[in-house]
C-alpha positions as a Markdown table, in Angstrom:
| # | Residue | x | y | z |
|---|---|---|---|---|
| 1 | Unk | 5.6 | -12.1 | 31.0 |
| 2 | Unk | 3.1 | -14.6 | 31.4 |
| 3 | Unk | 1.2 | -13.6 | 28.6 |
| 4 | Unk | 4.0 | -13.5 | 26.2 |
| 5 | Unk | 4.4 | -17.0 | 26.9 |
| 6 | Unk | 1.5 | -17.9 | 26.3 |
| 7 | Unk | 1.0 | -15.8 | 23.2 |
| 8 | Unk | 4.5 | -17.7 | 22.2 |
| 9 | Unk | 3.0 | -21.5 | 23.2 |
| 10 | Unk | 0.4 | -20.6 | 21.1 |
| 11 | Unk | 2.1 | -19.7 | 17.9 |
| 12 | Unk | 4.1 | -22.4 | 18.4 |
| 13 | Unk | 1.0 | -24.3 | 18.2 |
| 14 | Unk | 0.2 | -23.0 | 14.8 |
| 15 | Unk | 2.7 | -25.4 | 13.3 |
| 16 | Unk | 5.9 | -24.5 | 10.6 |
| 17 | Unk | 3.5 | -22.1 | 8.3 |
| 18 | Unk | 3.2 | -19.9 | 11.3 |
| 19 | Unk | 6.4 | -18.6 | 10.4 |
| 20 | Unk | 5.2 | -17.8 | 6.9 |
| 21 | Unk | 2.5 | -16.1 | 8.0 |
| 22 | Unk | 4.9 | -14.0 | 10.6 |
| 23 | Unk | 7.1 | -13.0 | 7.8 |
| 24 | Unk | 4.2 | -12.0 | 5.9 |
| 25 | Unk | 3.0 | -9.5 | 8.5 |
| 26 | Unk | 6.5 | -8.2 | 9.0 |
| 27 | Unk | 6.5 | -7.7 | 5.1 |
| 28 | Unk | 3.5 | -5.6 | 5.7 |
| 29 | Unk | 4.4 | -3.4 | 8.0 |
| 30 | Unk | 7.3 | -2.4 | 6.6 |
| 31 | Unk | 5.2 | -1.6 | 3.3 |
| 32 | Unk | 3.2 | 0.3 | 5.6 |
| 33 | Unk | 5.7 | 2.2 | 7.1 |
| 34 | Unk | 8.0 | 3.0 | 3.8 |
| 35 | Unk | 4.9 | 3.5 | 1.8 |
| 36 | Unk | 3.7 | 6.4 | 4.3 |
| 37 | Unk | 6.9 | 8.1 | 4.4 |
| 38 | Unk | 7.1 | 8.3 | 0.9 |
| 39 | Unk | 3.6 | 9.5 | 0.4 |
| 40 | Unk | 4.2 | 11.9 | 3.3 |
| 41 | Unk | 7.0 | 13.1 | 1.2 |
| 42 | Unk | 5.7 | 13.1 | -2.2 |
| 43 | Unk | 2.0 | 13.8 | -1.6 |
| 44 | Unk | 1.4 | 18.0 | -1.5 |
| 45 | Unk | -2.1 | 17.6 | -0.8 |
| 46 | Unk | -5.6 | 18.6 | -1.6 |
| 47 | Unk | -5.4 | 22.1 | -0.7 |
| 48 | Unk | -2.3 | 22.8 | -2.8 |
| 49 | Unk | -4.1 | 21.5 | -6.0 |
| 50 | Unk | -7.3 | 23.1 | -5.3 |
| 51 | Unk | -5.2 | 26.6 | -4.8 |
| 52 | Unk | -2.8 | 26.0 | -7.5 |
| 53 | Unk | -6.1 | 24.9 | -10.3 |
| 54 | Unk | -7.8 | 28.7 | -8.5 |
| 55 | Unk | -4.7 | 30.9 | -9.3 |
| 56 | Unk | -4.2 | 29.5 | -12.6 |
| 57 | Unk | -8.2 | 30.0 | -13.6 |
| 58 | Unk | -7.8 | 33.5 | -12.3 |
| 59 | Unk | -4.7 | 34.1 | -14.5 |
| 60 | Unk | -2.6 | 34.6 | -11.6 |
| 61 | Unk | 0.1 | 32.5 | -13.0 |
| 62 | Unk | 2.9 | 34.1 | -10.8 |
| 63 | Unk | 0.8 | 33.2 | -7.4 |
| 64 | Unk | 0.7 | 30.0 | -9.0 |
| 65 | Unk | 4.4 | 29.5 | -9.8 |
| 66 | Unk | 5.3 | 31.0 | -6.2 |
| 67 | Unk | 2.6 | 28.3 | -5.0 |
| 68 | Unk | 4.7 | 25.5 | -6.3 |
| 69 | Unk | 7.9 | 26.9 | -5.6 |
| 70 | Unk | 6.8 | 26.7 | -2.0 |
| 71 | Unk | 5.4 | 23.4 | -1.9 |
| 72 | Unk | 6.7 | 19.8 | -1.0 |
| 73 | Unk | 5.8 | 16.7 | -3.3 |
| 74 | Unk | 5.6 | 15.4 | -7.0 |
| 75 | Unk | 3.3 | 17.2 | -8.1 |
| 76 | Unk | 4.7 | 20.5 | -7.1 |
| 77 | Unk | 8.4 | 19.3 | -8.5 |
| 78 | Unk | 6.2 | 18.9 | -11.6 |
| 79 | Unk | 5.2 | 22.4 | -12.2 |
| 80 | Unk | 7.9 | 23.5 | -11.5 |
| 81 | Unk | 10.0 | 22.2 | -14.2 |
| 82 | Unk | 7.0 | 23.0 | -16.6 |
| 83 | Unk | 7.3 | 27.3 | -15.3 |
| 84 | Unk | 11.2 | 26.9 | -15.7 |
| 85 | Unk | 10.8 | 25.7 | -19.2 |
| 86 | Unk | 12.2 | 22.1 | -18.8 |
| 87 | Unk | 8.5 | 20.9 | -20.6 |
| 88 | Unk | 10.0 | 21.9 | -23.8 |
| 89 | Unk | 7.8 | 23.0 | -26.6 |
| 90 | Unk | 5.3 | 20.2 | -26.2 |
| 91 | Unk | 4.1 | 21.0 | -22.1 |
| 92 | Unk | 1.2 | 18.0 | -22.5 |
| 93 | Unk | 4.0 | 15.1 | -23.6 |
| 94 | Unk | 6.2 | 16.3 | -21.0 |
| 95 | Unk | 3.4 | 16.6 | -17.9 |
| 96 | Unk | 2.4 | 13.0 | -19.0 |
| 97 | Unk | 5.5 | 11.3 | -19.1 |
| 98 | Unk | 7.0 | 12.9 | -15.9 |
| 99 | Unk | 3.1 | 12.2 | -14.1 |
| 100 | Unk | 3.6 | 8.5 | -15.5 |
| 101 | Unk | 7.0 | 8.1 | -13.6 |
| 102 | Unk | 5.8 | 9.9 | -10.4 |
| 103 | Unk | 2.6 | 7.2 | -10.7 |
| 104 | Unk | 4.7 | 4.5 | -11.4 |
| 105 | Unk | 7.0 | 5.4 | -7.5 |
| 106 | Unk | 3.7 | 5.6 | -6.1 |
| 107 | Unk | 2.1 | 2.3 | -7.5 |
| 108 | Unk | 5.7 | 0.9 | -6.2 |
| 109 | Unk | 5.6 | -2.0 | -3.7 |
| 110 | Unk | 1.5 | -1.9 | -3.5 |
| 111 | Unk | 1.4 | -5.2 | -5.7 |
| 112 | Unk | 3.0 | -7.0 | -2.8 |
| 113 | Unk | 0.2 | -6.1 | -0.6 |
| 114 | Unk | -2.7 | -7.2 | -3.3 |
| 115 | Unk | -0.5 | -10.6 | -3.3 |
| 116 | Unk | -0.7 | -11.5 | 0.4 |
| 117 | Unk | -4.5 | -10.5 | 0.6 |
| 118 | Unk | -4.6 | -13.6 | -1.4 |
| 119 | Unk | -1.8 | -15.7 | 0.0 |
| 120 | Unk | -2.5 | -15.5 | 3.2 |
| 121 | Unk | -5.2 | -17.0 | 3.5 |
| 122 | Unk | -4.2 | -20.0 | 1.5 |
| 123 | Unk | -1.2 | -19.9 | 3.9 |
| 124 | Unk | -3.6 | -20.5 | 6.7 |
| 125 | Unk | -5.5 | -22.9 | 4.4 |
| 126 | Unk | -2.2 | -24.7 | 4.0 |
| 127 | Unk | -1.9 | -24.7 | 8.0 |
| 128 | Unk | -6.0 | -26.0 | 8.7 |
| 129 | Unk | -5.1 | -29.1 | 6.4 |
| 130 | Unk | -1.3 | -30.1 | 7.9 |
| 131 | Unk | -3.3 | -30.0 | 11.0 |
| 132 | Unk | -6.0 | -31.7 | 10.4 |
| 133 | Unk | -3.9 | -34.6 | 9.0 |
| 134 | Unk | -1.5 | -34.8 | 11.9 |
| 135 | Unk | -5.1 | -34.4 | 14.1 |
| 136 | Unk | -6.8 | -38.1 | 12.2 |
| 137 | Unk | -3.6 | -39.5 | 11.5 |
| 138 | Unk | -3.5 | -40.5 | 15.0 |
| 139 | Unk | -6.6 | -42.4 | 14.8 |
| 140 | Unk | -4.2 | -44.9 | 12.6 |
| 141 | Unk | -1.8 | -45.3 | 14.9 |
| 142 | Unk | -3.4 | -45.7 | 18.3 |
| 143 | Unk | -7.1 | -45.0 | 19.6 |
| 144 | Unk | -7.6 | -42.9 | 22.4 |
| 145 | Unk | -5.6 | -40.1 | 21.8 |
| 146 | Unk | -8.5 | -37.6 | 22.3 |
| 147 | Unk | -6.0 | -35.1 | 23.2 |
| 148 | Unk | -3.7 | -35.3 | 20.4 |
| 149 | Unk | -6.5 | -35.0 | 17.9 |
| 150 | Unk | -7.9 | -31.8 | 19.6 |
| 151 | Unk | -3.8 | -30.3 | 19.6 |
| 152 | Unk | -4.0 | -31.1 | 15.6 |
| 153 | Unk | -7.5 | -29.2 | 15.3 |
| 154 | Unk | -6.0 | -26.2 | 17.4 |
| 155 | Unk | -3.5 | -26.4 | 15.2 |
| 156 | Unk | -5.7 | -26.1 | 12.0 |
| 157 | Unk | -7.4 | -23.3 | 13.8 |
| 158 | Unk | -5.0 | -21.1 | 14.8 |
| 159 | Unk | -3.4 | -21.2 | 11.4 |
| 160 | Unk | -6.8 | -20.5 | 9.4 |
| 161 | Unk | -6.8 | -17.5 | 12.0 |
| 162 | Unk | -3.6 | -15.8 | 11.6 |
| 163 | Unk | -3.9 | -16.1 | 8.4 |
| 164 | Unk | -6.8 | -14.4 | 7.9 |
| 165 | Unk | -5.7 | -11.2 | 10.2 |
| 166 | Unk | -2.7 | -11.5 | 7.8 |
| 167 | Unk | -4.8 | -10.6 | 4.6 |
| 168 | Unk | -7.2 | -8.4 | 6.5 |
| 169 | Unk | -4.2 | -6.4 | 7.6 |
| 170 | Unk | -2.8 | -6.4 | 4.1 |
| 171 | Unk | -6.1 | -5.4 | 2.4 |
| 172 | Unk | -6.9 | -2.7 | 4.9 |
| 173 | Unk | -3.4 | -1.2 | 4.1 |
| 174 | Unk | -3.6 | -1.3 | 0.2 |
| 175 | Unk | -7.3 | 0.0 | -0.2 |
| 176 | Unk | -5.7 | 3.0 | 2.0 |
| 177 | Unk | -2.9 | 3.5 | -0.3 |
| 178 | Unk | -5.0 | 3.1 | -3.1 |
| 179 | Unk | -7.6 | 5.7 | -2.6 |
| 180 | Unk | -4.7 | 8.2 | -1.6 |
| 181 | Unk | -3.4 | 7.0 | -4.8 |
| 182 | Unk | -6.5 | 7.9 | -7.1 |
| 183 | Unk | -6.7 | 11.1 | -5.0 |
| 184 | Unk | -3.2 | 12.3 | -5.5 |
| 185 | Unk | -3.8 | 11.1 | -9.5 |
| 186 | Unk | -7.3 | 13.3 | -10.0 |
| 187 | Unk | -5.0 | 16.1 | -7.9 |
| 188 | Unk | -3.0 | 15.9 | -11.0 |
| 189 | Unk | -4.9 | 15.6 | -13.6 |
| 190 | Unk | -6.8 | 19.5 | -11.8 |
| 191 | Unk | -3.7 | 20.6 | -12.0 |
| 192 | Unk | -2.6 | 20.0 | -15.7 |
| 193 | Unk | -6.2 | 20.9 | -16.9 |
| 194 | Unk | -5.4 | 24.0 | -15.7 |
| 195 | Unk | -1.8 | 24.3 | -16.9 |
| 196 | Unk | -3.5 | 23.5 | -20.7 |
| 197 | Unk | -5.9 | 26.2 | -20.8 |
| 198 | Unk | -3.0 | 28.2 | -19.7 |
| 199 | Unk | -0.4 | 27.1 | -21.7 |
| 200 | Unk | 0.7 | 30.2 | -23.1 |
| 201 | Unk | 1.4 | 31.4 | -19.8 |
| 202 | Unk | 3.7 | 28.7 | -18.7 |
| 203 | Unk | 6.0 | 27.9 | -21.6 |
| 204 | Unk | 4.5 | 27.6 | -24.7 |
């Protein structure tokens, strides 16, 4: 109990753009959380592409078709609609525009990260200076105040702090979503090769 109020004294210390900075790292988390649910959801995984990219180069295009009738995700959803005959008679527009909207969900929300990686720190930049102002704005009013001047730089410090574990937290959470992006993007792009050298097969 102690050490929550502590931990509280001390954010408290911070000054107002503490409060940003909270809000901020709420806002990431929650990124976080939603982002890996979807991506749980969506994302059929490695294995699935490299199987599905196998069955079709071995013309096995019903193993392939029961393959993604039996998987979870996009891309999966995809080929499907392309083995029913949804794709229409032109299978490359269709795979690109449905691959561009699947993209787009996954791209969704990620921006926000790439913008507190920079505003965080500015935030705690933001918080240093108010600090430091209130720290030598003393020395105008009355000498002395050694302690007063030392709360200000605490101040300044423990902003430029949190802020930084903001942004670190923010970046370290979009370069992860970002590489499982591009992964789940060259998982697609294996798959449709496939599907065009096979085109005949699958609707065409």
């Amino acid at each position: 109990m102690e050490a929550i109020l502590q931990g509280f004294q001390l954010f408290q210390a911070g000054g107002p753009v503490m409060y940003l900075l909270l809000a901020c790292s709420l806002f990431v988390g929650y990124i976080g959380i939603e982002r890996a649910l979807f991506y749980g959801n969506m994302d059929a995984g490695k294995t699935f592409a490299e199987q599905f990219y196998t069955q079709m180069k071995l013309r096995r295009c019903d193993q392939a078709q029961q393959l993604a009738a039996g998987a979870h995700g996009g891309l999966p959803l995809i080929l499907q609609e392309v083995f029913q005959g949804q794709a229409g008679p032109d299978v490359k527009a269709f795979v690109e525009m449905q691959s561009g909207i699947f993209i787009a969900k996954l791209r969704n929300r990620l921006y926000y990260l790439s913008v507190i990686v920079t505003m965080a720190p500015l935030l705690g930049l933001l918080g240093t200076i108010s600090g430091m102002i209130r720290a030598f704005s003393v020395l105008n009013i009355q000498s002395g105040q050694g302690i007063a001047i030392t709360g200000g730089v605490g101040e300044a410090l423990i902003a430029t702090a949190f802020g930084l574990c903001v942004a670190i937290l923010a970046l370290a959470v979009h370069a992860y979503f970002t590489q499982r992006l591009d992964r789940i993007i060259t998982d697609m792009e294996l798959c449709f090769s496939a599907l065009e050298t096979m085109a005949e097969k699958v609707g065409q």
